[in-house]
Backbone as a ProteinNet text record, in pm:
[ID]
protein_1_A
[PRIMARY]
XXXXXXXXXXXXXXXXXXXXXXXXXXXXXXXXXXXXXXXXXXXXXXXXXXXXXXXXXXXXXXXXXXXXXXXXXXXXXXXXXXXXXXXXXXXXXXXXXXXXXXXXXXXXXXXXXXXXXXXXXXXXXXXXXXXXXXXXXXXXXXXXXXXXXXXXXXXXXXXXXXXXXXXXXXXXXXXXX
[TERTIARY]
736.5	659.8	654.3	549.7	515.6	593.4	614.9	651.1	711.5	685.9	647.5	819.1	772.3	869.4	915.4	987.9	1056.1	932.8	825.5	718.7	586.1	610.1	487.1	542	697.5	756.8	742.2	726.9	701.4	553	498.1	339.7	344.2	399.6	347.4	392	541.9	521.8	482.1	370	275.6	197.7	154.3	-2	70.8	186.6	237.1	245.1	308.3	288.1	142.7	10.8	-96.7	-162.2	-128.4	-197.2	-152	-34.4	61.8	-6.5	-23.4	-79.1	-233.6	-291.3	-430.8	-451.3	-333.8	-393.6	-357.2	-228.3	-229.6	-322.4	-351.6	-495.8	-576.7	-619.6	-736.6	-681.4	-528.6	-512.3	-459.5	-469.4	-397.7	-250	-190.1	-62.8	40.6	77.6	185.1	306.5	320.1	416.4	580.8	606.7	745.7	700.4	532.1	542.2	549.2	563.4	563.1	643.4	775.6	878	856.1	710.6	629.1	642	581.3	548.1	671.7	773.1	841.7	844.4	853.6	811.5	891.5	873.5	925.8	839.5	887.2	783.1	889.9	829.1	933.5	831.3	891.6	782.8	809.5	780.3	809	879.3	900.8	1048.6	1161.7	1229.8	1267.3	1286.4	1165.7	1173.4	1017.7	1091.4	1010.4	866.6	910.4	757.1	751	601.1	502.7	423.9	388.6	305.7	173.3	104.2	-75.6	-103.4	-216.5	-313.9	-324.6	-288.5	-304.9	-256.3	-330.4	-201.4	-69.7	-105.8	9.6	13.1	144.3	118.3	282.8	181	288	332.9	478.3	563.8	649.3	690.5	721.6	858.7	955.5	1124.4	1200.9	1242.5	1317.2	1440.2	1442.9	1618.4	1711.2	1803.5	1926.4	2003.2	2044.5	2135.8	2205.1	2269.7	2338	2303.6	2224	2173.5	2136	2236.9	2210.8	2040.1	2048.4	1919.4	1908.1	1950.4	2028.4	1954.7	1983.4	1919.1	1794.8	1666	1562	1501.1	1499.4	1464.2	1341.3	1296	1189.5	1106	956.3	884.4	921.5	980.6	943.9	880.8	831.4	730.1	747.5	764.8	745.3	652.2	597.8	478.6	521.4	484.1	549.8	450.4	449.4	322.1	394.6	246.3	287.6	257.6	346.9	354.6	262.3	287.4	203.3	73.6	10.1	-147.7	-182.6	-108.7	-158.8	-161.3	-54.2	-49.7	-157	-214.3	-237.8	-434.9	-468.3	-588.9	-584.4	-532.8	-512.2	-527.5	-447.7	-383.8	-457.4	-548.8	-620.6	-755.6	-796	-938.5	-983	-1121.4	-1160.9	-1301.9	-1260.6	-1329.7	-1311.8	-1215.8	-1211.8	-1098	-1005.4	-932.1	-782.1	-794	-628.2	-540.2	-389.3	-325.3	-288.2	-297.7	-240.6	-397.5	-515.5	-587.2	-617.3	-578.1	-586.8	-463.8	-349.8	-254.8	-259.3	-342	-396.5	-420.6	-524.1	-614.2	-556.4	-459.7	-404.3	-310.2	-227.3	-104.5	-158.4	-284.3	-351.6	-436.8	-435.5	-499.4	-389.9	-298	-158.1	-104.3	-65.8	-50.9	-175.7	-295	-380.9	-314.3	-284.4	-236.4	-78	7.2	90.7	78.3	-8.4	-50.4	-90.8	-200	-272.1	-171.2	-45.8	7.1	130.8	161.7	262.9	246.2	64.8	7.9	11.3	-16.1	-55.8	-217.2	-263.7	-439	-484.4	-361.7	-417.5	-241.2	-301	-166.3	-125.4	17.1	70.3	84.8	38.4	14.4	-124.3	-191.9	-324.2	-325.5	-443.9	-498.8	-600.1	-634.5	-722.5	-892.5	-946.4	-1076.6	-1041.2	-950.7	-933.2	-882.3	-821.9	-738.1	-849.6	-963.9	-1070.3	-1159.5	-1131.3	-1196.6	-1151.9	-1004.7	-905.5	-897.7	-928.1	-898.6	-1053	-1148.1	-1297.8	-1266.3	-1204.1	-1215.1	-1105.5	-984.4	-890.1	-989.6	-1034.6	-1089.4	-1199.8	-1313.9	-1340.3	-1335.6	-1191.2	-1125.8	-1040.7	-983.6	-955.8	-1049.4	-1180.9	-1289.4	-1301.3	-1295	-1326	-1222.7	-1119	-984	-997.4	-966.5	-1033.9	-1189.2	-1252.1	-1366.5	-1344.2	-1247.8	-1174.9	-1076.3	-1095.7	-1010.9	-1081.8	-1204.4	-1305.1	-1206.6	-1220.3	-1185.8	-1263.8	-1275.1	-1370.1	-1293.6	-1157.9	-1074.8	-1068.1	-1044.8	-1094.8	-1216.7	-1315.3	-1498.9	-1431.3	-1401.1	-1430.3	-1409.6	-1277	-1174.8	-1264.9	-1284.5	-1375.3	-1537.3	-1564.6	-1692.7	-1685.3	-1581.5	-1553.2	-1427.1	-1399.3	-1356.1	-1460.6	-1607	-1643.5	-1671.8	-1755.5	-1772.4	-1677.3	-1546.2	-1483.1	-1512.8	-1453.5	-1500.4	-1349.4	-1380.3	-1290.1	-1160.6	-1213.2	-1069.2	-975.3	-1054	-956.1	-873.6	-905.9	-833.5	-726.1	-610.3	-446.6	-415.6	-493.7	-465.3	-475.2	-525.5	-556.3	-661.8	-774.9	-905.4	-982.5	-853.1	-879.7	-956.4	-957.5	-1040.1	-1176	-1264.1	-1437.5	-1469.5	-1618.4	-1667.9	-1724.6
-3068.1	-2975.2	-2840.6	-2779.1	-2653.2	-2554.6	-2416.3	-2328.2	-2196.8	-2066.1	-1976.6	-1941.9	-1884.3	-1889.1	-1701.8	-1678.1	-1479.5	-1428.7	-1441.3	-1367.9	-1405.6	-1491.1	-1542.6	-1454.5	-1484.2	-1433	-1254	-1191.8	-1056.3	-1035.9	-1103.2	-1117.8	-1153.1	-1207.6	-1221.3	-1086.1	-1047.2	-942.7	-811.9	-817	-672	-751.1	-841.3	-881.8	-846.5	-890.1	-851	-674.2	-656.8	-503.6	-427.9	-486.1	-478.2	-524.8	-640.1	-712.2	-610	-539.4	-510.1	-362.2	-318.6	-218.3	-204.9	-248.4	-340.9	-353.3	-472.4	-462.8	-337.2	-312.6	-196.3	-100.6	-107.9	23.9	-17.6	-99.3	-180.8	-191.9	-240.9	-236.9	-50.9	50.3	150.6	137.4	60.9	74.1	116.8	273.2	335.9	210.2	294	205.5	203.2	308.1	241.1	154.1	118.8	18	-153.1	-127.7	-316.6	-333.6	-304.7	-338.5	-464.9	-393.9	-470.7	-631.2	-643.6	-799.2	-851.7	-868.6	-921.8	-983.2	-1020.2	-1121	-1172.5	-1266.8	-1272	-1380	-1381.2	-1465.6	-1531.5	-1667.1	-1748.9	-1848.6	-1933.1	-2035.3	-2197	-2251.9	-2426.1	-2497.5	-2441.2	-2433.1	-2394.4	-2257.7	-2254	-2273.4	-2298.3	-2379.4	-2465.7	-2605.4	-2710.8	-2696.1	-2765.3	-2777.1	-2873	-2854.9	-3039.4	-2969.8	-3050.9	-3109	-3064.6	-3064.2	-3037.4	-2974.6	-2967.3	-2857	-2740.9	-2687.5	-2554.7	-2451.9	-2362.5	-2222.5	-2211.4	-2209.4	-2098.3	-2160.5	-2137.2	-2142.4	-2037.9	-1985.8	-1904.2	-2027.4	-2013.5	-2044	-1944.8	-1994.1	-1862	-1896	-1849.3	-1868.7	-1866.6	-1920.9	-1944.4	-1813.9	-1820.5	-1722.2	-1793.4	-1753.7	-1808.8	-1845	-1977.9	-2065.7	-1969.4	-1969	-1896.1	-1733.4	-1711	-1561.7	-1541.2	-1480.5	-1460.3	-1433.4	-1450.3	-1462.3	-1321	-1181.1	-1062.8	-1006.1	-1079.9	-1007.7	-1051.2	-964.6	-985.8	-999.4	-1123	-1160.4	-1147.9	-1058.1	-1011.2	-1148.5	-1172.8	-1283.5	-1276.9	-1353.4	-1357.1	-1455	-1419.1	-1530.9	-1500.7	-1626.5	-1701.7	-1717.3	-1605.1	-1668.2	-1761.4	-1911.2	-1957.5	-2046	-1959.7	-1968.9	-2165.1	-2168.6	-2337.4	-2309.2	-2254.1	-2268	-2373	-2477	-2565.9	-2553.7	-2484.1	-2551.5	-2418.7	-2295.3	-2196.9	-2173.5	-2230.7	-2286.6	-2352.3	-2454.6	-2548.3	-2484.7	-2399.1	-2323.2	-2267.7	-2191.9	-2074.1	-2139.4	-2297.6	-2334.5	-2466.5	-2545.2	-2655	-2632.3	-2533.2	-2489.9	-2415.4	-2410.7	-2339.7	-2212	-2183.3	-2070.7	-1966.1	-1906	-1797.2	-1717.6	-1825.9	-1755.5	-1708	-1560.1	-1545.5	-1555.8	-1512.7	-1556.9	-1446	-1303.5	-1153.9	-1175	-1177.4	-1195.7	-1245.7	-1429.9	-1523.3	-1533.5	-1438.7	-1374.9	-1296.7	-1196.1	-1055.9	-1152.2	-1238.4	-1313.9	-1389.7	-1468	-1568.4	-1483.6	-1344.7	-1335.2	-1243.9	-1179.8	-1072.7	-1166.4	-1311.8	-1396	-1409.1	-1403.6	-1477	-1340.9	-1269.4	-1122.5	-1066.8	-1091.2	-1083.1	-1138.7	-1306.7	-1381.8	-1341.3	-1275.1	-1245.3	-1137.1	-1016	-911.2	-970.5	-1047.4	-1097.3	-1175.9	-1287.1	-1327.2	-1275.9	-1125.2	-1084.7	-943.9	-916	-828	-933.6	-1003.4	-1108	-1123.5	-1104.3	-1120.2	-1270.7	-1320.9	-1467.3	-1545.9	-1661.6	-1767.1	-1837.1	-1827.6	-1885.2	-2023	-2110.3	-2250.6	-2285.3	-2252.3	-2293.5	-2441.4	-2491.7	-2589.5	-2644.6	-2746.2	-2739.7	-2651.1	-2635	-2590.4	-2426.4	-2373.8	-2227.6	-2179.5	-2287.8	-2267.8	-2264	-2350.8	-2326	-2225	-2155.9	-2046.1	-1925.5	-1920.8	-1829.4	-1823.1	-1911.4	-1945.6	-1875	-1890.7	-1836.9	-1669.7	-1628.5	-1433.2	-1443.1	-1488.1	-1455.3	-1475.1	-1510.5	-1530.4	-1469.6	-1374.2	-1298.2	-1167.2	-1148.8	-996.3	-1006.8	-1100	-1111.8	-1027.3	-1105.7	-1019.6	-898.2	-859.5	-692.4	-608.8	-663.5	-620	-578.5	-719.9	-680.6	-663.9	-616.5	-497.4	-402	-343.1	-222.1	-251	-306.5	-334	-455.1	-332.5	-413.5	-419.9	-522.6	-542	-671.2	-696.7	-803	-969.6	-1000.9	-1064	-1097.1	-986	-1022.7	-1070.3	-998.4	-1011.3	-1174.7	-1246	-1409.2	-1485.6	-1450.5	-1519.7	-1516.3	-1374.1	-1419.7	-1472.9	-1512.2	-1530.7	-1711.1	-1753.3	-1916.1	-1959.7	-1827.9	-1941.7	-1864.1	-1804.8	-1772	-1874.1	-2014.7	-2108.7	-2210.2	-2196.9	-2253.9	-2314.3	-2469	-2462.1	-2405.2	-2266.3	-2216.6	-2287.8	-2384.6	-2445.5	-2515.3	-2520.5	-2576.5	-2471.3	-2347.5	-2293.6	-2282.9	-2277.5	-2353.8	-2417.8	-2547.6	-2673.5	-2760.2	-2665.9	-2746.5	-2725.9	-2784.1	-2781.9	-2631.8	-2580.2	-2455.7	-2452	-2574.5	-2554	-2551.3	-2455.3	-2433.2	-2587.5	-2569	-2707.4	-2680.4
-2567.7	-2486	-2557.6	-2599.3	-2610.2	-2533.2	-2571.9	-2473	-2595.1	-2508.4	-2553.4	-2630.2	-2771.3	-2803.8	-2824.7	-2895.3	-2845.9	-2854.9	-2968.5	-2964.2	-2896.2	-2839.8	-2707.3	-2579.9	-2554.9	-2439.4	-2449.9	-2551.9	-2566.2	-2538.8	-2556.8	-2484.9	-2388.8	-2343.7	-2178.9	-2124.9	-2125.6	-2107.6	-2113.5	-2255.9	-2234.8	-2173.8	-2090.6	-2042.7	-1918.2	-1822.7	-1703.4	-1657.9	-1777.6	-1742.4	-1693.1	-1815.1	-1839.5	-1702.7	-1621.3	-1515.9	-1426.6	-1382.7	-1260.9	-1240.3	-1372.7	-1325.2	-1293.5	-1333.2	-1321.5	-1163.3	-1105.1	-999.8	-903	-902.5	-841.9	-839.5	-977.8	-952.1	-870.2	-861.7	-788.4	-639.6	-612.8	-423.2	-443.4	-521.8	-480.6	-435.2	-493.6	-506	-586.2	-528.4	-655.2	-656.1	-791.1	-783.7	-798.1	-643.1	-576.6	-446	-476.9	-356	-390.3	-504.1	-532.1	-502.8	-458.1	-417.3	-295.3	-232.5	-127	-156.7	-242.9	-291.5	-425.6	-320.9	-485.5	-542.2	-624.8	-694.8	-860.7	-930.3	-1082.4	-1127.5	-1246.9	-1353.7	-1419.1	-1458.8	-1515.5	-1568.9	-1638.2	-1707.3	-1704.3	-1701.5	-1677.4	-1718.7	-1863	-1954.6	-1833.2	-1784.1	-1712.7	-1574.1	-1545.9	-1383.1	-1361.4	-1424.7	-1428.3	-1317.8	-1202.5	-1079.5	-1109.7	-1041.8	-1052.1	-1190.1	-1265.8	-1318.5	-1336.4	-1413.7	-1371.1	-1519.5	-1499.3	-1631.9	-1564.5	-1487.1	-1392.5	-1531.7	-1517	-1619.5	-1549.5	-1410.6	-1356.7	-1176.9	-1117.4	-1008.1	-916.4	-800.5	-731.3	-608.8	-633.8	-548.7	-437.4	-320	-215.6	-165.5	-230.9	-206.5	-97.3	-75.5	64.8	57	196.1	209.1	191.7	113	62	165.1	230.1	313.1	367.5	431.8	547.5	565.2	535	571.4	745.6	766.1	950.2	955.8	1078.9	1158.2	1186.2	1150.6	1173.7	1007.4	912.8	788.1	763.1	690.6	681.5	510.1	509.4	354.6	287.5	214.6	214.9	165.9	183.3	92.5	-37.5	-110.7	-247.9	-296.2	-406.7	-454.3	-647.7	-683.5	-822.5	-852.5	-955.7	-1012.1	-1178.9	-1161	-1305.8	-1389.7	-1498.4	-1636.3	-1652.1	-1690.9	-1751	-1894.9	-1985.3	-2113.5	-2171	-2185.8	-2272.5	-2234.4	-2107.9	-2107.3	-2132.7	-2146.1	-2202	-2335.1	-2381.4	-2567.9	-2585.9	-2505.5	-2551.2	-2512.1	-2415.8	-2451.7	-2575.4	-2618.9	-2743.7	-2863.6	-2871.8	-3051.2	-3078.6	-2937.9	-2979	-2919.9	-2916.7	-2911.3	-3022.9	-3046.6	-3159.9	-3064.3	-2947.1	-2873.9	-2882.5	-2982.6	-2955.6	-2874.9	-2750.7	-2699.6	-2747.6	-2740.3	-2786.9	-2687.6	-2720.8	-2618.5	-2526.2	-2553.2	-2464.2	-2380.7	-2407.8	-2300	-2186.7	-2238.3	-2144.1	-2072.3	-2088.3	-2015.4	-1905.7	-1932.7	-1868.3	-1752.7	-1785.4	-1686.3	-1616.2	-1626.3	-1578.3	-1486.9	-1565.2	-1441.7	-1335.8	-1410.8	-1262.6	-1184.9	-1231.7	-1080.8	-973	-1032.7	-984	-886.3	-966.9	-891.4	-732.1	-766	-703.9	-557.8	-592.3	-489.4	-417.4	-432.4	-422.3	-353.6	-399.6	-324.9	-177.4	-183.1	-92	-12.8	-54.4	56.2	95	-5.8	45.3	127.4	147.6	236.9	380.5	404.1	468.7	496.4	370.5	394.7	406.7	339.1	259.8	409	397.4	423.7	314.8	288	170.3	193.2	325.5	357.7	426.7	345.3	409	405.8	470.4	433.6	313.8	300.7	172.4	208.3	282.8	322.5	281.1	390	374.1	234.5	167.9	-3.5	-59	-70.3	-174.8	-110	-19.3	11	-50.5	-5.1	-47.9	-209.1	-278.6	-432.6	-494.5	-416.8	-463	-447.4	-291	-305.3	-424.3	-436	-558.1	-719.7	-737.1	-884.5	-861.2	-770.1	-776.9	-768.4	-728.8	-726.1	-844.5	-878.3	-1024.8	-1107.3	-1108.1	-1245	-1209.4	-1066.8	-1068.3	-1100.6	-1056.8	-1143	-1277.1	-1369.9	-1474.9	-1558	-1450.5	-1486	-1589.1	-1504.5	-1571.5	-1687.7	-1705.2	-1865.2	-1979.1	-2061.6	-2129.9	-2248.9	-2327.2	-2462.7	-2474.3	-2599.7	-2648	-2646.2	-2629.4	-2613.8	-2437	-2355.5	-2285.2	-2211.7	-2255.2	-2224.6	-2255.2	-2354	-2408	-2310.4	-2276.9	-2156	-2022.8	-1973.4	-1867.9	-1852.5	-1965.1	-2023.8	-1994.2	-2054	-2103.5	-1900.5	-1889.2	-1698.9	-1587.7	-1621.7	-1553.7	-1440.9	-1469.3	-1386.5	-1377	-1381.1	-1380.8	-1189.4	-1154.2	-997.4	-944.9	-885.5	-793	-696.9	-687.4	-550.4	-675.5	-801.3	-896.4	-957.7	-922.6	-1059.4	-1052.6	-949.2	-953.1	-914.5	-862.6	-935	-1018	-1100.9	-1268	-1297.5	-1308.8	-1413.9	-1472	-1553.9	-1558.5	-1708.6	-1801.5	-1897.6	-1865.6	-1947.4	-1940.1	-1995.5	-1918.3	-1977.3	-2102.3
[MASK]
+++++++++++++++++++++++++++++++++++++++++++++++++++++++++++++++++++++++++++++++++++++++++++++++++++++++++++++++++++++++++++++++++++++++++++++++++++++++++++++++++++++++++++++++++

């Protein structure tokens, strides 16, 4: 299995930094308020999941076993990169995509969603009807997001998942046709 190695993992994190503030600009959130939506990043290497061609998918953490009914556990949520299918856009395609872009893109969709279900705009258990609804406003507040952050690396990225079909894009069929 593929997976990001010290200098992939130093890219993701300038694209996280790059996404976080991104979206914040976009919900107006300074930032001692992310504290709001907590959240971490981890990768498939470190915490396996299911399976799929998805880039990425947010998971929403339970309160740790015996925590009285008395303490209040804030939402957290996992957002966790699937290394190989993001390797595997970047190093067996010949499109053009690099890998700090299709980063940008991937963790400010993800972030987007996190905002959204840790505002409570979105339900973090929808059903499938309201998910491919919910998955269409997320990947279009995604691009307006990054609106604001032109570079030609990115222009590619959102150029090649513009039509991607929406209810797919975390659950997999995130390659362009």
């Amino acid at each position: 299995m593929r997976r990001f190695d010290a200098r992939g993992l130093r890219t993701v994190a300038r694209a996280l930094d790059r996404a976080e503030r991104l979206t914040a600009g976009f919900y107006c959130i300074p930032g001692r308020e992310w504290p709001r939506y907590p959240y971490e990043v981890t990768t498939r290497v470190g915490d396996p999941g299911p399976e799929g061609p998805a880039f990425a998918d947010v998971v929403r953490l339970a309160a740790p076993p015996g925590l009285g009914r008395r303490m209040q556990f804030p939402r957290r949520f996992r957002i966790r990169l699937h290394d190989e299918n993001i390797l595997a856009a970047v190093h067996d395609r010949a499109d053009g995509v690099a890998l700090e872009p299709l980063l940008l893109f991937v963790l400010t969709h993800e972030l987007v969603h996190v905002v959204r279900f840790g505002g409570g705009f979105a339900p973090f258990d929808a059903e499938p009807p309201e998910r491919v609804a919910e998955e269409a406003r997320v990947h279009a507040v995604t691009r307006r997001v990054l609106d604001g952050a032109p570079d030609a690396g990115l222009e590619r990225v959102l150029e090649l998942y513009r039509d991607v079909p929406l209810e797919l894009m975390d659950s997999g069929a995130v390659s362009p046709k």
